[in-house]
TIVODREN-683973 format. One line per 4 residues: their letters; for each residue z, y, x of N, C-alpha, C, O. Coordinates in steps of 0.05 Angstrom, whole numbers, plus 5000, padded with zeros to 4 digits. Atoms other than C-alpha are relative to their C-alpha. Layout:
BEGIN
a = Z,Y,X,Z,Y,X,Z,Y,X,Z,Y,X | ...
# end
This chain:
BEGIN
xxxx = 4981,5020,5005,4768,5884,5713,4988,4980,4980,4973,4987,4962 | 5011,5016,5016,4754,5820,5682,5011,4993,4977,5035,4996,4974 | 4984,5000,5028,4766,5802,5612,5008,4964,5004,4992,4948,5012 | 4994,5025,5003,4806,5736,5607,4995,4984,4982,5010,4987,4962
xxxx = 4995,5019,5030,4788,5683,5557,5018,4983,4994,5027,4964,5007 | 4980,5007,5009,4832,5669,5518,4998,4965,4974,4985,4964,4953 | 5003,5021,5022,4839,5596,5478,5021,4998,4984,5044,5001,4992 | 4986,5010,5016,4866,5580,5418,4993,4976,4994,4971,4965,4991
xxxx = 4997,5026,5005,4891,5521,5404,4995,4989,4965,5006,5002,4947 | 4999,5009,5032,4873,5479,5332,5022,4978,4993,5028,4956,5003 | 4983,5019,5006,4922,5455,5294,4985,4973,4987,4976,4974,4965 | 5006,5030,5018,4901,5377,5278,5019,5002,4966,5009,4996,4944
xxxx = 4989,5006,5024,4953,5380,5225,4999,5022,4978,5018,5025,4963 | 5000,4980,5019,4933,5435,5183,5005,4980,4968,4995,4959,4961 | 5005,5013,5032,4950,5416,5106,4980,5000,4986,4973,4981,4973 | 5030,4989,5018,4889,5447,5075,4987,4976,5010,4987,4957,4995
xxxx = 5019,5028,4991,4849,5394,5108,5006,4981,5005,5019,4973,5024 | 4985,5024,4999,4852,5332,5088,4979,4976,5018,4954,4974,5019 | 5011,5027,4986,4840,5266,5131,4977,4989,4990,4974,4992,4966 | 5014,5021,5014,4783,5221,5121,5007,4974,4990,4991,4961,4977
xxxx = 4989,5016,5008,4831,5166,5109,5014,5002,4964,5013,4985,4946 | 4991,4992,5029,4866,5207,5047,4978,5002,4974,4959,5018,4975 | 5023,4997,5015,4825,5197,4987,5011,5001,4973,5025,4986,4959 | 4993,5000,5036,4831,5221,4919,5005,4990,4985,4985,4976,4985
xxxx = 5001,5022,5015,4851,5180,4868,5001,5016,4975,5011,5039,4974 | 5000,4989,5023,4836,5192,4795,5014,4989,4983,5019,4965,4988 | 4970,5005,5016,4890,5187,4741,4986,4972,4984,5006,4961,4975 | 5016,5021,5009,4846,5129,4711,5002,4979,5012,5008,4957,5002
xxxx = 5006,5023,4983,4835,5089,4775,5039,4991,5013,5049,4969,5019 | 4970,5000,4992,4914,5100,4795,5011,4984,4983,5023,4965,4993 | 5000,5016,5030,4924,5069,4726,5005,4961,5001,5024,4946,5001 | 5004,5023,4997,4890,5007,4731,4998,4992,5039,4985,4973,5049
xxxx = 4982,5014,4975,4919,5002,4806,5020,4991,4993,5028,4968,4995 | 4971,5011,5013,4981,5004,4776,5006,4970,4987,5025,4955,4991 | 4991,5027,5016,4973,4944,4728,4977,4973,5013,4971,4952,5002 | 5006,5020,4976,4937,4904,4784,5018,4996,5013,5020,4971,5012
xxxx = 4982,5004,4993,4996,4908,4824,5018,4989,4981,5027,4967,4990 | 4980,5006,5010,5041,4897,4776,4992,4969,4977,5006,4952,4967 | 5007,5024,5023,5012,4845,4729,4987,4970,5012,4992,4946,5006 | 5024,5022,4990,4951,4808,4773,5022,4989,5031,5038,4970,5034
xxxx = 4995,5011,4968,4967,4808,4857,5006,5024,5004,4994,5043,4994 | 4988,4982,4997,5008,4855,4881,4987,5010,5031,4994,4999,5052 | 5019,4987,4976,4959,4897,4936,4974,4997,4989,4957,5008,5003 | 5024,5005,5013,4900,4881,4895,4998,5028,4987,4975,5035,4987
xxxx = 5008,4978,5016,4900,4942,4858,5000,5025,5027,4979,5037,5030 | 5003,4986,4974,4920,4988,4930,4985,4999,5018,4985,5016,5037 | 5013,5003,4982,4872,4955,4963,4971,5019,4985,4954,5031,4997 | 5028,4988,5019,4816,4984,4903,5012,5031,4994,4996,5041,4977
xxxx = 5001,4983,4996,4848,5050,4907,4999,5013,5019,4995,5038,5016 | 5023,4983,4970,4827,5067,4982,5033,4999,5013,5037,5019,5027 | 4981,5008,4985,4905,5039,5009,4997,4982,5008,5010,4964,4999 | 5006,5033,4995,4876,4982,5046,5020,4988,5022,5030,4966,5018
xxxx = 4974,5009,4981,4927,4973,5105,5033,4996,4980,5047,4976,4979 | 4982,5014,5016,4981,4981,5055,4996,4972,4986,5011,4952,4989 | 5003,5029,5013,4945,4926,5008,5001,4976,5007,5008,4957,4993 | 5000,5019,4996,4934,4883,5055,5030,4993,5019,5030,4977,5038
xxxx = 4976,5001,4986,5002,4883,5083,5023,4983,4971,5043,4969,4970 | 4981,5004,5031,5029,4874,5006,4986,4971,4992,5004,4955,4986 | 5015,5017,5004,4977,4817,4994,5007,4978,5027,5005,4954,5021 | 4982,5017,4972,5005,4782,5063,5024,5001,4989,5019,4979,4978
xxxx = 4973,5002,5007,5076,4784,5038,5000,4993,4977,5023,4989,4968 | 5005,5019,5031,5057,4754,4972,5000,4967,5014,5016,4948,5012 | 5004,5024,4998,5029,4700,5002,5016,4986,5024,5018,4962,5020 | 4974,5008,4989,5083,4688,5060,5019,4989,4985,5028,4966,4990
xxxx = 4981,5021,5011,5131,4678,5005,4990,4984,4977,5007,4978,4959 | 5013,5016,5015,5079,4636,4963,5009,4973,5015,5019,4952,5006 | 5008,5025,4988,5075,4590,5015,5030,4997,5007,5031,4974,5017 | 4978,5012,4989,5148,4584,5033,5015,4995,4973,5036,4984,4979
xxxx = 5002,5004,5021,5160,4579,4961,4993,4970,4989,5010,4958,4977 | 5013,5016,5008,5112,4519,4948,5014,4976,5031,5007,4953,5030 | 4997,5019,4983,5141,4483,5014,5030,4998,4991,5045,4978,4991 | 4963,5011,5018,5213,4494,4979,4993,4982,4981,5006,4961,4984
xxxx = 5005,5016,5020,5185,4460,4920,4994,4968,5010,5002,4949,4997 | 5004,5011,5000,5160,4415,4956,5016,4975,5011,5018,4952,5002 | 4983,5021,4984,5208,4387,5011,5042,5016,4996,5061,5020,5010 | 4965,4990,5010,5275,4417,4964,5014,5019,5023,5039,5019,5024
xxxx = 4988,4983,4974,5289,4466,5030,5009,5020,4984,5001,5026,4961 | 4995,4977,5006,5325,4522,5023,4995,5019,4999,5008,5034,4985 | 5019,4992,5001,5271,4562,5042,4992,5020,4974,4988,5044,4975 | 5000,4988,5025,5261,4576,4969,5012,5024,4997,4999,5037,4980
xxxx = 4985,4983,5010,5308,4628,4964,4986,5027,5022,4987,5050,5015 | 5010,4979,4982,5272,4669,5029,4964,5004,4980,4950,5024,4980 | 5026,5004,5008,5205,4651,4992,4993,5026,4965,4976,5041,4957 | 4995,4979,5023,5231,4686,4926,5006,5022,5010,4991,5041,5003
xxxx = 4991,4971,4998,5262,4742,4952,4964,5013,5022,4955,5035,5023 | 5033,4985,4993,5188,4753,4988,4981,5006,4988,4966,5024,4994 | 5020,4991,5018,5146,4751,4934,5012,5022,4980,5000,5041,4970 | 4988,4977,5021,5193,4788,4889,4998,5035,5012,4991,5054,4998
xxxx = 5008,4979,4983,5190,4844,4942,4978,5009,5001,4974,5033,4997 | 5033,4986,4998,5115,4850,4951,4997,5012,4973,4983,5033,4969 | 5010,4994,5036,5115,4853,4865,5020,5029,4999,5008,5050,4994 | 4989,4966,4985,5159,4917,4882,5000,5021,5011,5012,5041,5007
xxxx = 5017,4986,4985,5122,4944,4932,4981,5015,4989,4979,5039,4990 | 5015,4996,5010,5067,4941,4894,5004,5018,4977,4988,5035,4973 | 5003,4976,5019,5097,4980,4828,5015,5018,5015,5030,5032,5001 | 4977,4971,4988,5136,5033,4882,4964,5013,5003,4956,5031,4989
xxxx = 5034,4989,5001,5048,5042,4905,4986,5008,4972,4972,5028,4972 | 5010,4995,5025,5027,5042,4833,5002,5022,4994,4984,5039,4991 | 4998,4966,5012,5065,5102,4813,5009,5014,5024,5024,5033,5019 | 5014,4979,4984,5055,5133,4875,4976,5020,4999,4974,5044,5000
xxxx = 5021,5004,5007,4990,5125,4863,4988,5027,4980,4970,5044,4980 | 5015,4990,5024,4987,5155,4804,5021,5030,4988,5019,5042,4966 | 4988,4980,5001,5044,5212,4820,4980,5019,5022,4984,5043,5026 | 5014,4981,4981,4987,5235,4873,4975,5004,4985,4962,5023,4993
xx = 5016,4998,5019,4934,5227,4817,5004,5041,4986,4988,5061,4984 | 4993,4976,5024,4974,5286,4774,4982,5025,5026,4980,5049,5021
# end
């Protein structure tokens, strides 16, 4: 009688093993992500802690409501008020990533 082989299947999602996308962050570098987001450009600091699709998603929504912002200023539209509430958002984004950041640091 023949012996059957048998497969097991791998789990992709084991926890123990982490992605090549997930990358360490040290309580230092989480730090001064944090007060890059929050102080300088908000994705500027997520983009230099190894969140680059986030950053550059936070760094696009800055400048979306930069520019609809500076065209309120310019031609008095009402615009302004979608322009603020966009940049104010990304600067939010950015400190909710910060101390993410630096709650996945601990």
């Amino acid at each position: 009688m023949a012996k059957k082989k048998v497969r097991r299947s791998v789990s992709r999602k084991n926890p123990a093993v982490k992605s090549r996308r997930s990358r360490d962050v040290s309580m230092g570098l989480a730090i001064i992500a944090l007060i890059l987001n929050v102080i300088f450009v908000p994705g500027l600091g997520t983009l230099i802690a190894g969140k680059s699709r986030t950053g550059i998603w936070q760094v696009a929504l800055l400048l979306v409501g930069a520019i609809f912002f500076s065209i309120a200023y310019i031609y008095e539209a009402s615009v302004f008020y979608v322009g603020s509430l966009l940049m104010i958002a990304a600067w939010m984004w950015g400190l909710i990533t910060g101390v993410q950041l630096i709650q996945e640091a601990k």
